[in-house]
C-alpha positions as CSV (number, residue, x, y, z in Angstrom):
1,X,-63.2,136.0,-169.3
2,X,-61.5,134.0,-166.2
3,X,-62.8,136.7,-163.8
4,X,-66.5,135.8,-165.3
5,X,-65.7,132.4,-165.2
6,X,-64.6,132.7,-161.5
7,X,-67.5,134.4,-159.9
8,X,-70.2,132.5,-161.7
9,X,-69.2,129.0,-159.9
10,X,-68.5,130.5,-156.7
11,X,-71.5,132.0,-156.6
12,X,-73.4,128.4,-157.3
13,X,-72.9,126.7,-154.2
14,X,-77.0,127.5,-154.0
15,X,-79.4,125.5,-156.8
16,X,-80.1,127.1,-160.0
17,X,-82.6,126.4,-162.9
18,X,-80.4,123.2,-164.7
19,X,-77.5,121.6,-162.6
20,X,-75.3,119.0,-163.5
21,X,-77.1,116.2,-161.6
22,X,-74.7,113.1,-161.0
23,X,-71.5,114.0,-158.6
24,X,-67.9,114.7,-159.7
25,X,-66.5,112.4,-157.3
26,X,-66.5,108.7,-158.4
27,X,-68.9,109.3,-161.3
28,X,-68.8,111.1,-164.9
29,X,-70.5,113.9,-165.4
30,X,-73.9,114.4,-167.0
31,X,-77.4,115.6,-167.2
32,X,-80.0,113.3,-165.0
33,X,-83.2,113.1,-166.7
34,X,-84.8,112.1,-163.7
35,X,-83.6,115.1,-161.2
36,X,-86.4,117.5,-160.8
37,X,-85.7,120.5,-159.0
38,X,-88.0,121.8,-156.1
39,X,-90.2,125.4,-156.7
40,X,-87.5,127.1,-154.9
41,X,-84.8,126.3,-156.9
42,X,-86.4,127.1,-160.3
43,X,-84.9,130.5,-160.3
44,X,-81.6,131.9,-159.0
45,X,-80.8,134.2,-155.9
46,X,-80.4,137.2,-157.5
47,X,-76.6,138.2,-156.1
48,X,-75.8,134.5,-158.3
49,X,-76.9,136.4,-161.8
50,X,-75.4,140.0,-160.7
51,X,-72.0,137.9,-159.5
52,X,-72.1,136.2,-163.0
53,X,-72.9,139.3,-164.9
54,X,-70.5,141.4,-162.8
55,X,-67.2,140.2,-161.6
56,X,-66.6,143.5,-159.8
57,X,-69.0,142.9,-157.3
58,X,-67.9,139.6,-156.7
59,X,-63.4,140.6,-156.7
60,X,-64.9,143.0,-154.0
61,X,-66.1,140.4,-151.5
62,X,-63.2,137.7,-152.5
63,X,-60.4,140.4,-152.1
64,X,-61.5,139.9,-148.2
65,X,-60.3,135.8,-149.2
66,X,-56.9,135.0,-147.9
67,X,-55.8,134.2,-151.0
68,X,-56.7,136.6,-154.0
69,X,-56.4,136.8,-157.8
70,X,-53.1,139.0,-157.6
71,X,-51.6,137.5,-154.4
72,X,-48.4,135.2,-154.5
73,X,-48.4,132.2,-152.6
74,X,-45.4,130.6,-151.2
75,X,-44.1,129.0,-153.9
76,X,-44.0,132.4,-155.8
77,X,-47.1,131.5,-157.9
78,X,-49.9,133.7,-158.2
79,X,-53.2,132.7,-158.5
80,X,-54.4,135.0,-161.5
81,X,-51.4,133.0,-163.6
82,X,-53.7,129.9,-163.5
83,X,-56.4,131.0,-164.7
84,X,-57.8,129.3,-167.8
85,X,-59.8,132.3,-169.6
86,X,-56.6,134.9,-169.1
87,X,-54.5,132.0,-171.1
88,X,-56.4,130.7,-173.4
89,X,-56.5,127.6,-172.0
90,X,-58.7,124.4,-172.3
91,X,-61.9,124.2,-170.0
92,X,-61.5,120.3,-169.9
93,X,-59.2,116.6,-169.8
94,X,-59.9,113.6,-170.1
95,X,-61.9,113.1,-166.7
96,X,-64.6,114.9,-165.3
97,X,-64.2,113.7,-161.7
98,X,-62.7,116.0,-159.0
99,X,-58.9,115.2,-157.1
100,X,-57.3,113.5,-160.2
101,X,-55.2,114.3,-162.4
102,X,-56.1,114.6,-165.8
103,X,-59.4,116.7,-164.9
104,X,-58.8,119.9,-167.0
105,X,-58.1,123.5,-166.0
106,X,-61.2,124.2,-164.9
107,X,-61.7,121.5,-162.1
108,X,-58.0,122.1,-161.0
109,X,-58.6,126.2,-160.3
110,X,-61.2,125.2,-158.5
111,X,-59.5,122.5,-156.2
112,X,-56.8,125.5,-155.6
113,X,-59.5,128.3,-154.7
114,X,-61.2,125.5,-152.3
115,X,-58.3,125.8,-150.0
116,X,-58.1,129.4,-149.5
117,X,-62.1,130.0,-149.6
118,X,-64.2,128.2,-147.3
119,X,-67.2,128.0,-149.5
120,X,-66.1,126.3,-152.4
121,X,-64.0,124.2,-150.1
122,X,-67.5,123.4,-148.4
123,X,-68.8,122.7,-151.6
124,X,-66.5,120.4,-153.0
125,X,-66.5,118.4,-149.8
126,X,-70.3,117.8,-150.1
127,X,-69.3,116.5,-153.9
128,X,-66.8,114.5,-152.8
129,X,-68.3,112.7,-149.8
130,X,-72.0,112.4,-152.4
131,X,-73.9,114.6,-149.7
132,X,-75.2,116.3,-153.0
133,X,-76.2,115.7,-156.8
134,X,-76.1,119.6,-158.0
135,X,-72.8,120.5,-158.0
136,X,-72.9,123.0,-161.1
137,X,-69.0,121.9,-162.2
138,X,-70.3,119.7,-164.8
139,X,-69.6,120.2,-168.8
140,X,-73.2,121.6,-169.6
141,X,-72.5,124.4,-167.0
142,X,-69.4,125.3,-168.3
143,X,-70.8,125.5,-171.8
144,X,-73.7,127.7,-170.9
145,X,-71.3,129.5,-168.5
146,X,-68.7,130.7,-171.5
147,X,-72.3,131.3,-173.8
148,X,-73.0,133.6,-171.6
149,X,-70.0,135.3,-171.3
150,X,-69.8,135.4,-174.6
151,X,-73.3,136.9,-175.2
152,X,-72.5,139.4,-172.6
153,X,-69.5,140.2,-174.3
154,X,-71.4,140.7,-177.6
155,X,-74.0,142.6,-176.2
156,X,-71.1,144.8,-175.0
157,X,-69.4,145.2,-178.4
158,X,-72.7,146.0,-180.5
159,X,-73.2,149.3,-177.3
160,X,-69.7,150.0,-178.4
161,X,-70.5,149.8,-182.4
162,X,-73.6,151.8,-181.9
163,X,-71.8,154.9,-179.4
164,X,-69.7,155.3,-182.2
165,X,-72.0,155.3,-184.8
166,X,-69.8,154.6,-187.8
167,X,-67.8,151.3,-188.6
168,X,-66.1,149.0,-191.3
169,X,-66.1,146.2,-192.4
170,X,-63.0,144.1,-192.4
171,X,-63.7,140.5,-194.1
172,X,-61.6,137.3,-195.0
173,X,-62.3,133.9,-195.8
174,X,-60.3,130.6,-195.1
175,X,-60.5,126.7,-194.4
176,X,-60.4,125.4,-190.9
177,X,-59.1,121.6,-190.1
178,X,-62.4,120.5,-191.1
179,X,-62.5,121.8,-194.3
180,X,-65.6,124.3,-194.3
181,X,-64.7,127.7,-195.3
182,X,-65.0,130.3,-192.6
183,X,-65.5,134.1,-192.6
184,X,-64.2,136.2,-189.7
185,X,-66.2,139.3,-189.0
186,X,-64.5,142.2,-187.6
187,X,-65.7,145.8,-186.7
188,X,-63.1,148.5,-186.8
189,X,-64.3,151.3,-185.3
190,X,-63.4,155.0,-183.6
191,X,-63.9,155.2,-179.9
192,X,-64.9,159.2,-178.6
193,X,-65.0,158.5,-175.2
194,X,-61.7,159.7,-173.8
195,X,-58.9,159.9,-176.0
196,X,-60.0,159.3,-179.5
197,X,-58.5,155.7,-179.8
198,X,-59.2,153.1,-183.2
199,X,-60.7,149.9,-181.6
200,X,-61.1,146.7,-183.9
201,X,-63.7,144.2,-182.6
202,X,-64.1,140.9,-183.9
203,X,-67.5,139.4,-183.9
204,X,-66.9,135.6,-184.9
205,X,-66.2,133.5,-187.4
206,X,-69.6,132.5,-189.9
207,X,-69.8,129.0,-191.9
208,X,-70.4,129.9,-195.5
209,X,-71.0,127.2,-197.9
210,X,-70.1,129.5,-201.1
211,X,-67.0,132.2,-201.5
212,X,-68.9,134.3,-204.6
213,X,-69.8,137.8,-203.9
214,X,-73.5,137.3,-204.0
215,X,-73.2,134.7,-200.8
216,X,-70.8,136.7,-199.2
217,X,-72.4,139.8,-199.2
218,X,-75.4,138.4,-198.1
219,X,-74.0,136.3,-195.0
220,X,-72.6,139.6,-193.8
221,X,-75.4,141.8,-194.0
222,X,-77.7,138.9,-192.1
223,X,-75.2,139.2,-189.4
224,X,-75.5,142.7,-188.9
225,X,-79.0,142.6,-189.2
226,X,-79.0,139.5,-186.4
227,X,-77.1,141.7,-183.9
228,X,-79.1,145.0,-184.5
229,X,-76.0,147.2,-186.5
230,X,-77.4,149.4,-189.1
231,X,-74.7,148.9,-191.9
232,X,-76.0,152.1,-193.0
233,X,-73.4,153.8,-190.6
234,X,-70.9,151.2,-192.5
235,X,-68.2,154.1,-194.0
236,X,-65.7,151.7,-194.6
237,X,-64.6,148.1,-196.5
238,X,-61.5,146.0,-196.3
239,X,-60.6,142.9,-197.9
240,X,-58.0,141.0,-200.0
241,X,-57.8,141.6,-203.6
242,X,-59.7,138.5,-204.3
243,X,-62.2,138.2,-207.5
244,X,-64.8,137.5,-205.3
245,X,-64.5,140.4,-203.0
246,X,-62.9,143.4,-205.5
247,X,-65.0,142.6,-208.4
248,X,-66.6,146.1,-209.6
249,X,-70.0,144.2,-210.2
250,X,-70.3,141.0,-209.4
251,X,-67.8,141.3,-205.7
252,X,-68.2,141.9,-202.2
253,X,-67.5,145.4,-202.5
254,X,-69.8,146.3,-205.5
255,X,-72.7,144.2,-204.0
256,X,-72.9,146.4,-200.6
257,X,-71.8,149.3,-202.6
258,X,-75.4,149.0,-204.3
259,X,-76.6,149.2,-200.4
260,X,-74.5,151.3,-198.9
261,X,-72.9,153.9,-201.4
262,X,-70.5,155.6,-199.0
263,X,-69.3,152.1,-198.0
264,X,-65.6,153.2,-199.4
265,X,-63.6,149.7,-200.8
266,X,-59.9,149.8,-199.5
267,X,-57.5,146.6,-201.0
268,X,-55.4,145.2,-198.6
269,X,-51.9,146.9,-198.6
270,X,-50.4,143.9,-197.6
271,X,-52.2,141.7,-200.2
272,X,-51.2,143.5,-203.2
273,X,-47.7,143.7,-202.4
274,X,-47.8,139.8,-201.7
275,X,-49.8,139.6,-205.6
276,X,-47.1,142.0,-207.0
277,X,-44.0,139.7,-206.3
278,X,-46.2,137.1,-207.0
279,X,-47.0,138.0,-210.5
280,X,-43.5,139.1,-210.5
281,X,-42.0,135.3,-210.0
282,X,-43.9,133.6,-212.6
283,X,-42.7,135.6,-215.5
284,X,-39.7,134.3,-216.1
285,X,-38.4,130.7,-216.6
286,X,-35.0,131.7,-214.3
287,X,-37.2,132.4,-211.5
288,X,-39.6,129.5,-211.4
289,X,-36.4,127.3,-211.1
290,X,-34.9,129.2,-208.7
291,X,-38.0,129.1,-206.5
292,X,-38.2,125.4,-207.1
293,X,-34.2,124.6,-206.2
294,X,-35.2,126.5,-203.0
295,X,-38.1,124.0,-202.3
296,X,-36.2,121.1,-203.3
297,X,-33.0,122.1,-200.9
298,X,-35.3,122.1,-197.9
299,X,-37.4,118.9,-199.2
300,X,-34.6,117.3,-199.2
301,X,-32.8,117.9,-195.9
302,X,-36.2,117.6,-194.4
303,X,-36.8,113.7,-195.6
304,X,-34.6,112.2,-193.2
305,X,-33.3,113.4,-189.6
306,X,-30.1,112.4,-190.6
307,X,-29.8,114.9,-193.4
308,X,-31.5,117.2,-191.3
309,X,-28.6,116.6,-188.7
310,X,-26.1,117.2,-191.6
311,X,-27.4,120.8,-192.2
312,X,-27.0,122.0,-188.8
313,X,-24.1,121.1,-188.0
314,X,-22.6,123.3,-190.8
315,X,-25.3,126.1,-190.9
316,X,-26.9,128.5,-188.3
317,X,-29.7,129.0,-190.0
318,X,-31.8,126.7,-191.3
319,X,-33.5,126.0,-194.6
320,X,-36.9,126.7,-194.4
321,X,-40.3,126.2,-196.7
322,X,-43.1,128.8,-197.4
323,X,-46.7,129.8,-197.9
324,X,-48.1,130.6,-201.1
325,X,-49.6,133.8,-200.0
326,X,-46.9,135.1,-197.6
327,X,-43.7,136.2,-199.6
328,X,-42.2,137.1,-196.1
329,X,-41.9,133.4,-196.0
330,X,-39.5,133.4,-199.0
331,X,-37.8,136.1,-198.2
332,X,-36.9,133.6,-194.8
333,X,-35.8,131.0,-197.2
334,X,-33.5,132.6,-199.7
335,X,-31.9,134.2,-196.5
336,X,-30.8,131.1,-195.5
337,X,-28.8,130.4,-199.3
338,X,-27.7,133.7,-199.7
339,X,-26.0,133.9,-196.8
340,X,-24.7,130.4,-196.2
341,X,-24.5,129.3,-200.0
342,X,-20.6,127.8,-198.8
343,X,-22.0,125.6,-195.8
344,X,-25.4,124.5,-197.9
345,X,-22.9,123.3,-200.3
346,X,-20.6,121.2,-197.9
347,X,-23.4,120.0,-196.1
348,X,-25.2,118.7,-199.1
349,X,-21.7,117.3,-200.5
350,X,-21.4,115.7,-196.8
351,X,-25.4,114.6,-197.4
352,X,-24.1,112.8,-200.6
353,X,-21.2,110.6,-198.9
354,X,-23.6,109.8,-196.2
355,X,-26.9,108.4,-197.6
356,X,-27.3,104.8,-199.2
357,X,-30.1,105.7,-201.2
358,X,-29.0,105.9,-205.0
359,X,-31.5,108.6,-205.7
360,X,-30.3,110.2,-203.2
361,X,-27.0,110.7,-203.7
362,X,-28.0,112.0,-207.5
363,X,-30.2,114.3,-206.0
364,X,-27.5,115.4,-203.4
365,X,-24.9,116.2,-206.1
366,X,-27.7,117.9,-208.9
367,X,-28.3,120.4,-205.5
368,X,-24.8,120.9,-204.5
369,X,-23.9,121.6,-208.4
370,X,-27.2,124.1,-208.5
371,X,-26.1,125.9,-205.1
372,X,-22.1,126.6,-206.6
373,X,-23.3,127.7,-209.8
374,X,-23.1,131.7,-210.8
375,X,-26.3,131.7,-212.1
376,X,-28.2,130.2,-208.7
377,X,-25.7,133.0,-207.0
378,X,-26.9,136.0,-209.0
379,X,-30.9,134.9,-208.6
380,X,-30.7,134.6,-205.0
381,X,-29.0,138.1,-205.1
382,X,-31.6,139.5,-207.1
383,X,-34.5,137.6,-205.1
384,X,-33.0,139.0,-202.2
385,X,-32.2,142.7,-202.8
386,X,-36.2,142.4,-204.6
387,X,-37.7,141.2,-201.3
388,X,-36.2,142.8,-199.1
389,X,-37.3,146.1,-200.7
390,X,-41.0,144.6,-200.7
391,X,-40.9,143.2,-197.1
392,X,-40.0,146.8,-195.5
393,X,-43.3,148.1,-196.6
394,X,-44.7,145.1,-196.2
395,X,-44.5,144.8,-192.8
396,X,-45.2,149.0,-192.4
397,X,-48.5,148.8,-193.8
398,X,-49.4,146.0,-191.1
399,X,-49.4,148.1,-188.8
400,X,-52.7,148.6,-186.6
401,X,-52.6,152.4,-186.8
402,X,-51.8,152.7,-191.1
403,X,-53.3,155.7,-192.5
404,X,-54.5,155.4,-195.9
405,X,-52.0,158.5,-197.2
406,X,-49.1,156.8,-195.3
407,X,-50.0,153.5,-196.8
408,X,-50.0,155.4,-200.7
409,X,-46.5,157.0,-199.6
410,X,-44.7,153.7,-198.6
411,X,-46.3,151.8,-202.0
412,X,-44.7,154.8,-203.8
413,X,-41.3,154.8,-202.1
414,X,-41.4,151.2,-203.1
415,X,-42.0,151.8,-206.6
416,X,-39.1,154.8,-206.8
417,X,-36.5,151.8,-205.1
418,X,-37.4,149.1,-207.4
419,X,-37.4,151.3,-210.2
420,X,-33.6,152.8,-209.1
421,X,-32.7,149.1,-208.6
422,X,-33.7,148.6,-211.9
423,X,-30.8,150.6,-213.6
424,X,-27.4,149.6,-211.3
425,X,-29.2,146.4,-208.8
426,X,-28.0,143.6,-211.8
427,X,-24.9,144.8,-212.0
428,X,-24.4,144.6,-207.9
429,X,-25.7,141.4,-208.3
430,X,-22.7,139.9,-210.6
431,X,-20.1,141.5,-207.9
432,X,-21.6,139.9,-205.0
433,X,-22.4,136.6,-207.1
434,X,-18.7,136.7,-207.5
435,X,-17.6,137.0,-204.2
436,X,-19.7,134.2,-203.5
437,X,-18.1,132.3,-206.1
438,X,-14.3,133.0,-204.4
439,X,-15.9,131.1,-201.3
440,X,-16.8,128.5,-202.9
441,X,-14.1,128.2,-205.1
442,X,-16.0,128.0,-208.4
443,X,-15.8,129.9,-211.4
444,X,-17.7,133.2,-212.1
445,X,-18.9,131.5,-215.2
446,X,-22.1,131.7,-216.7
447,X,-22.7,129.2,-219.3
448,X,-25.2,129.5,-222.1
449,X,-28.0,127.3,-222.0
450,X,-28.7,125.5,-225.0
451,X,-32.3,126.4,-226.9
452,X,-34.2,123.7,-229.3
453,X,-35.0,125.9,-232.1
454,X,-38.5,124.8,-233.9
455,X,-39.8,125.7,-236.9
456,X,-42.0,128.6,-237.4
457,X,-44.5,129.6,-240.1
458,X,-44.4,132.3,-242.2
459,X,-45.1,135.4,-240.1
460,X,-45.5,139.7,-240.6
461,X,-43.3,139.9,-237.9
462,X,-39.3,138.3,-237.8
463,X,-38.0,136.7,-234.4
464,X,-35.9,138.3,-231.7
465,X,-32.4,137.7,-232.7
466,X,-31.2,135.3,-230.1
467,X,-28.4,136.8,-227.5
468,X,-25.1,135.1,-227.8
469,X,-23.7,136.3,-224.2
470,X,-25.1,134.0,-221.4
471,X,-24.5,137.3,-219.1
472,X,-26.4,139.6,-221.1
473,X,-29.5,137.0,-221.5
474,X,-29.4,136.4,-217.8
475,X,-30.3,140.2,-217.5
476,X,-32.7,140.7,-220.6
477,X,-34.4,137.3,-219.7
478,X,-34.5,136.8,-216.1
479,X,-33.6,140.7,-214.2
480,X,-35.2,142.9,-216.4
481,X,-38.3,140.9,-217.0
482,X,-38.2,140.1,-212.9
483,X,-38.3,144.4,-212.5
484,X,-40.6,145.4,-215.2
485,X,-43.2,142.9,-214.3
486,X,-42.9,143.9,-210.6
487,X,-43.2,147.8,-211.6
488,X,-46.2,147.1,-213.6
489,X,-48.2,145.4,-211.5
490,X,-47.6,147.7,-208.6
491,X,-48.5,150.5,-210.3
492,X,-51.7,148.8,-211.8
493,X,-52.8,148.0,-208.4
494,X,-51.9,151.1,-207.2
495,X,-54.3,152.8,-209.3
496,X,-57.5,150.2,-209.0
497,X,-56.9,150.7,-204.9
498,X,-56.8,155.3,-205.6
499,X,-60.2,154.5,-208.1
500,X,-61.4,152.5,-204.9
501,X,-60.8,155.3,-202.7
């Protein structure tokens, strides 16, 4: 984009159809109403639109410049490293006027090209001493400058799209800051040109007012329709496992199926494994505590940067939060106890003896009680040994050139080590929970929580005998149940995503 950028205002040190018409230097910038431009400047030279539609043309003649793109000046800088496009950098600051020095990115690359070429630094002299009014710098032309790049770039794309004939689709929706719901658009598609090479190209983001599967189906298709791409020569669909998008009549999927019948659906990989430990984690009261302890050690460390200043001086690695839908997240978190349960406990015992707050302190001891206790030791084992398992796949099937056989293969090798961990991973648990118990010098003691009993009507069927052995409930109520939920959802999903393929 910079090397678009670059030619097209070099190239407009002649008038074009709309220039900015009041001067950079001692003025803001702006669009006269009253500047009229003679016949001769109604339409461009045409070297200005083949320079703007091709930088080649133009890195030819400015490689003759003293100073090029690629060259290093003396202070070891080179010029390419500056330029805004190539980093991603804003256009504009918070002046518009040349020589100062909160003018943006874009004024400042052009004050360094004016003193190694002689045109632009002829044409910023004229700004700056008012000998013209069209000095094509302004805002409006560095909007319509990057609207053109980007419709050249999208014209570029669709060739691409169409060469290769068939695509998919690969959809998802979130928030931005302002709180309308956005779908990206991207293309992924098989390039035949030299080496067969899988290209992905994104096509934007679309405001959509409603997430069904009616609305979304419909936004998509008007887009391909607006940029000329039969979908057709779509062969492919991949989203989240969403309602809205996997529904087998009333989704995404279904909807464009109707249009489209060789449109295959393929779930996220990713998504499901994130859904699995998900569903996993809310079956069991153990776990929903153990989650929330987590969230409550890094809440309160967090509160004040004193507490925060406790933690690290006894731990290496921080306490961290996490997202909802991103179990690597979690995974971060319980890394952080299970390996450092001994210094979480001193610093929250030092956290206690520090603060003045009376809640505080109560909430400082509850935590450091929680963090020693054998039953917080064997969950974060468990959590850990679970995730870990997940998060190696996890991360395999994000992986830009995942095959859909490979992808089936790791979700399977992931089923055959949870379900292995099933028969010996509890009892690995209690010898590492007791190890951890040595450092901290508690007791490997699992006390039995106490159950209201209520009364219950007459029923067919007679209630579970309760377990006397704290141990043995810990495993029928909190390991087994963690295991078996996790096995049965993966398979489940496993076998929607082969009936979608």
């Amino acid at each position: 984009m910079h090397e678009y950028i670059g030619t097209s205002i070099l190239a407009l040190n002649e008038p074009i159809l709309r220039p900015d018409a009041v001067p950079l230097h001692g003025a803001s910038d702006g669009m006269h109403s009253s500047f009229r431009p003679d016949a001769a400047s109604i339409s461009p030279p045409q070297w200005v639109v083949t320079c703007l539609l091709s930088p080649t043309s133009f890195l030819k003649s400015w490689s003759r410049s003293p100073l090029t793109p690629g060259t290093v000046r003396e202070d070891g800088r080179s010029m390419k490293d500056k330029l805004p496009g190539e980093r991603n950098l804003g256009f504009r600051g918070s002046s518009d006027k040349l020589y100062e020095p909160n003018n943006g990115n874009f004024l400042k690359e052009l004050e360094l090209l004016a003193k190694s070429d002689p045109v632009m630094d002829q044409h910023l002299a004229r700004i700056t001493n008012n000998s013209t009014h069209s000095h094509y710098l302004g805002k409006h032309i560095q909007n319509e400058l990057i609207q053109i790049i980007s419709n050249k770039l999208m014209e570029a794309i669709v060739i691409k799209i169409r060469q290769s004939k068939h695509f998919s689709l690969i959809l998802d929706c979130t928030p931005d800051i302002s709180h309308q719901e956005q779908m990206s658009i991207i293309v992924r598609t098989l390039n035949l040109e030299n080496t067969p090479e899988i290209q992905e190209h994104f096509l934007g983001f679309v405001v959509v007012e409603e997430t069904t599967g009616l609305n979304l189906s419909t936004v998509i298709l008007e887009k391909l329709k607006e940029l000329d791409i039969p979908f057709q020569d779509c062969r492919g669909q991949a989203y989240d496992n969403g309602a809205n998008m996997k529904g087998k009549r009333q989704g995404v999927q279904a909807r464009l199926l109707q249009k489209n019948p060789r449109a295959v659906y393929v779930p996220c990989g990713a998504h499901t494994l994130n859904l699995v430990i998900e569903d996993a984690a809310k079956v069991s009261r153990d776990a929903v505590g153990f989650f929330g302890h987590l969230q409550k050690l890094f809440t309160f460390f967090s509160a004040a940067t004193q507490r925060w200043i406790v933690l690290r001086k006894h731990v290496h690695l921080t306490v961290k939060s996490w997202s909802d839908t991103r179990w690597e997240s979690r995974l971060q978190s319980i890394h952080a106890v299970r390996h450092q349960a001994t210094q979480i406990r001193d610093a929250l015992v030092e956290a206690r003896e520090n603060v003045s707050d009376p809640v505080a302190k109560v909430e400082a001891q509850a935590l450091a009680e929680e963090v020693g206790s054998y039953r917080f030791l064997i969950c974060s084992v468990v959590w850990c040994d679970i995730l870990t398992i997940v998060n190696q796949v996890n991360k395999l099937l994000q992986s830009a050139s995942m095959q859909l056989d490979v992808a089936m293969d790791l979700i399977n090798k992931a089923k055959t080590s949870l379900a292995l961990y099933r028969e010996s991973g509890f009892a690995g648990a209690q010898t590492t929970a007791k190890e951890l118990c040595e450092d901290l010098n508690v007791e490997s003691q699992l006390k039995q929580k106490r159950i209201r009993s209520t009364k219950r009507h007459f029923a067919y069927e007679a209630a579970d005998e309760p377990v006397g052995d704290a141990l043995k409930n810990l495993e029928i109520s909190f390991f087994n149940v963690v295991v078996d939920s996790a096995l049965g959802s993966l398979e489940e999903r496993c076998r929607i995503n082969l009936e979608c393929c």
